[in-house]
N, C-alpha and C positions, 0 to 999 in steps of 0.2 A: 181757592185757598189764597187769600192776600199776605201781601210780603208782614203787614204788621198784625196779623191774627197768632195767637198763641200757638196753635197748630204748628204753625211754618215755622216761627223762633226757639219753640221749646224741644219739638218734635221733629217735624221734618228738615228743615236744612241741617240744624248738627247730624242726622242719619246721612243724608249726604254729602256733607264733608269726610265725616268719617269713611263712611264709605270708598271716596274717591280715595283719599290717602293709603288706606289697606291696599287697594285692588291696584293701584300706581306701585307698590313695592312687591305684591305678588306678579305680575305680567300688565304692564303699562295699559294693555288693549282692552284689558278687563273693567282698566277706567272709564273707555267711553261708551261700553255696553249699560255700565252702573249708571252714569249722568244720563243715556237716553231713554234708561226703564223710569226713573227716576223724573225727568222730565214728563215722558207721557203720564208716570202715575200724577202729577202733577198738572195736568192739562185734564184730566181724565177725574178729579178731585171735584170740577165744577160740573158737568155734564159726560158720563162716561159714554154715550151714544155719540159725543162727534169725535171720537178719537179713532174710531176705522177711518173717517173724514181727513183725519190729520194724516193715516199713517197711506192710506189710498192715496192722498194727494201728493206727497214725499215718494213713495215710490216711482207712480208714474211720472214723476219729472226728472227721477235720477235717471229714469231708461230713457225718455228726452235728450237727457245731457249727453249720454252715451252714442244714443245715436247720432246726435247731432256734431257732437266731435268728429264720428268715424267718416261723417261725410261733408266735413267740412271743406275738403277740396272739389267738392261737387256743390257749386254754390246755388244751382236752382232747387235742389234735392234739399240741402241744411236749410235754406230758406222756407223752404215747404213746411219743414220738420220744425221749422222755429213756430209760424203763424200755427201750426197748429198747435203744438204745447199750448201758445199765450191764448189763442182762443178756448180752447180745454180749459183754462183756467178762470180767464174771466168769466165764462159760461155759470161755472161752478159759484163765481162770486157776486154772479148777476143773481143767480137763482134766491141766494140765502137774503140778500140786498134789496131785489128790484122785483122781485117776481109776483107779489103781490100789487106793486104798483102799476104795474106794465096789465097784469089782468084787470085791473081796475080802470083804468085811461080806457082800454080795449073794450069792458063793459062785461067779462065773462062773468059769470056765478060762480064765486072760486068757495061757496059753501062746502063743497064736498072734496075739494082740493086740500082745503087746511082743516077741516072742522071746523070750521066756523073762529078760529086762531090765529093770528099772525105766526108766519114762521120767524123759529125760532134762531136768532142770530148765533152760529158757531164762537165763540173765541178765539181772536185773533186772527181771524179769516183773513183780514184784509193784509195784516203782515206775513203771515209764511205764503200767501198768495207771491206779494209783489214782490218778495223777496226771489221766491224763487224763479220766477220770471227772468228779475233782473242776471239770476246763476244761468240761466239759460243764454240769455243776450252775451254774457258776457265768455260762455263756453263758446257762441257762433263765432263770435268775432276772433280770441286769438287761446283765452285760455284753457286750461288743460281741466276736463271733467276728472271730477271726484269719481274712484275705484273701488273704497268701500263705503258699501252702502250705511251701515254702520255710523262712520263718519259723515256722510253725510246728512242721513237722519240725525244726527244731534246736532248738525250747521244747522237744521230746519227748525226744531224744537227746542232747541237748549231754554232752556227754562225760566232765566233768569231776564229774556229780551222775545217769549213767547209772545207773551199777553199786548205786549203796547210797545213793544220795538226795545232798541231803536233798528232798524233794516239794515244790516249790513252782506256788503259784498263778501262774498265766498274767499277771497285770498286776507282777508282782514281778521276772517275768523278759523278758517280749518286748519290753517298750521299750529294754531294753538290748540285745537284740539288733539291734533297728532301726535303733541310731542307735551308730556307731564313735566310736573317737578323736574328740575336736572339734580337738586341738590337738598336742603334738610332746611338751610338759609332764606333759600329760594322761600320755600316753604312758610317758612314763620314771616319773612315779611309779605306775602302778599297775605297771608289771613289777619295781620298788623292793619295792614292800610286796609283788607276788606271792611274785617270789621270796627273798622273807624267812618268808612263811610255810609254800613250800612246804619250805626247806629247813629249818625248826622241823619241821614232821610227819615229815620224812624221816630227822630225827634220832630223835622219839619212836618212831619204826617200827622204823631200824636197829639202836639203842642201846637200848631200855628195853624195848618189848616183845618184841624177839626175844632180847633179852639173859637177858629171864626167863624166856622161853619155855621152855628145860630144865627148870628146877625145876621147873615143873607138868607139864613132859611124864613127867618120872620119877616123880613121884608115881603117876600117874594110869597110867601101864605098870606100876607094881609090882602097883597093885591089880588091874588087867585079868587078869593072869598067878597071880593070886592069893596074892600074896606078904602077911605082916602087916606094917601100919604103926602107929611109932607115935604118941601124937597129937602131937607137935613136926612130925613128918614129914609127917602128913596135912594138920595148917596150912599148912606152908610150901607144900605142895602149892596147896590151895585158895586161898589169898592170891596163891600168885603167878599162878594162873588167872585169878582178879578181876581182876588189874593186869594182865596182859597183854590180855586183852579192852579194858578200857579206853585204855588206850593203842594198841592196833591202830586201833578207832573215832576217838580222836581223833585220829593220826597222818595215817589217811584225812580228814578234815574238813579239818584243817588244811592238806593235801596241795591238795585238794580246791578248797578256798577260793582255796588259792594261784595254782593253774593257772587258775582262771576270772578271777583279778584280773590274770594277766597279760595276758591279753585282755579287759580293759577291762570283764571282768561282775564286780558287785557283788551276792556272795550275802550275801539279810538273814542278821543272825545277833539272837537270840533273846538279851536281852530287847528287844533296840534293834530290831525289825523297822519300826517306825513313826519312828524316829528317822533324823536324815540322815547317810548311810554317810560315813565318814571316808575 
C-alpha cells in the first residue's frame, strides 16, 4: 500500500486517524493497540506471509532487551546476550539478502532450496533489523528497556517510517507513543501541519517525480534496446533520473512525516534533532 495510492488516502489513513482519536478519549492504551493492528495490517497489505517475520523478529528482541537490562551489571553475561541478539539478527538479514549469493560463490545447486526463484525480499527488513539492534545497543549501554510489549511493537512497526525509515532511536520515539493528545488544540494543529505536509509530498510524488519519470524512463529503454544516444539526450536522461530519485525520497519523508504528525508523533528532522519540535 503506497502513501499516494487511493487505498491509503481515501480509506485507510482517515480509518486511522479516526481511529486513534476515538480510542485516545475512551482509554489512551487503546490507542497504541489500534496504531499497531493498523500498522501490521498495513505491512501485511503488501505480502501477508512476512508479517509472522515482522512480529517473531519484534518479539524476540524485546526479551533481548529484557534480558539484557536485568543483567547489565554482569557485563560479560549482557555482552553475551548483546552478540547474540545482533547475530540472530543479521543472520535473519543475511538469509533474505545474501543467501542466494553466498550459495552461488560456494557453487551449491540451490534449485531445490528456492525453486528455482530468488528469495523473496521481506519489506523493510533492513530498517526494523538495525533499528532494533541499535534499541538493544543502546538498552546495554545505560538505557532503560521498554515494559510493554505493546509499546514496543509499535516503536518497531509504526507504519508511517516502516517501509524506508527513517531509524530512529527508542527515546526519540516511545515517549511519544505513550503519552496521546493532552488536549483538543493539541489535536487540530498537529492534523493542520500533518496534513500540510502530507499533501506537500503528495504533490512532489504526483507532479514532479512522476512527471519526470518519462524522460529518464526513455532514455534508459533506448539504451537497454541498444539504441544510440546522443549526449543532449543521455543528459536529459541521467538528470532526470537524479530528480526523480530525489523527489520520490523526499515526497516519501514529507508524506511520511505528515501521517505521523497527524497522530500526534513528532519525527526529529536533522539538523534540529536536539532542538524543540515546532
Amino acid at each position: 500500500m503506497l502513501f499516494n495510492s487511493y487505498i491509503f488516502i481515501l480509506a485507510f489513513f482517515p480509518m486511522v486517524v479516526v481511529g486513534a482519536i476515538i480510542f485516545t478519549s475512551i482509554w489512551p492504551r487503546l490507542r497504541a493497540a489500534w496504531l499497531l493492528a493498523c500498522s501490521l495490517a498495513f505491512y501485511g497489505w503488501w505480502d501477508l506471509r512476512f508479517v509472522p517475520l515482522l512480529v517473531g523478529s519484534i518479539c524476540i528482541n524485546f526479551v533481548f532487551g529484557l534480558l539484557i537490562e536485568r543483567n547489565r551489571h554482569r557485563d560479560r553475561r549482557a555482552d553475551m546476550l548483546l552478540a547474540l541478539a545482533v547475530v540472530a539478527n543479521l543472520l535473519v538479514l543475511a538469509y533474505y539478502k545474501y543467501a542466494l549469493f553466498i550459495i552461488d560463490i560456494i557453487g551449491i545447486d540451490a534449485s531445490g532450496f528456492t525453486d528455482g526463484q530468488s528469495i523473496l525480499l521481506p519489506l523493510g527488513i533492513s530498517f526494523f533489523t538495525f533499528e532494533q539492534i541499535g534499541y538493544l545497543v543502546d538498552v546495554r549501554r545505560s538505557e532503560r528497556a521498554e515494559r510493554g510489549p505493546v509499546h514496543y511493537a509499535l516503536f518497531v512497526a509504526f507504519f508511517p517510517r516502516l517501509v524506508a525509515g527513517p531509524i530512529l532511536r527508542a527515546h526519540e520515539l516511545l515517549p511519544q507513543l505513550v503519552s496521546p493528545y493532552s488536549k483538543s488544540s493539541q489535536l487540530y494543529r498537529d492534523l493542520s501541519i500533518g496534513l500540510t505536509l502530507f499533501a506537500i509530498g503528495l504533490f512532489k510524488k504526483a507532479f514532479l517525480a512522476d512527471g519526470i519519470a518519462p524522460y529518464a524512463s526513455a532514455a534508459f529503454n533506448a539504451a537497454a534496446v541498444g539504441e544510440d544516444l546522443d549526449v543532449v539526450s543521455a543528459w536529459i536522461g541521467v538528470i532526470s533520473y537524479a530528480l526523480q530519485l530525489y523527489f520520490d525520497f523526499s515526497a516519501y519523508s514529507d508524506m511520511a512525516i505528515g501521517c505521523a504528525r497527524c497522530l500526534g508523533i513528532k519525527f526529529p528532522i536533522l539538523p534540529l534533532r536536539n532542538a524543540q519540535a515546532g
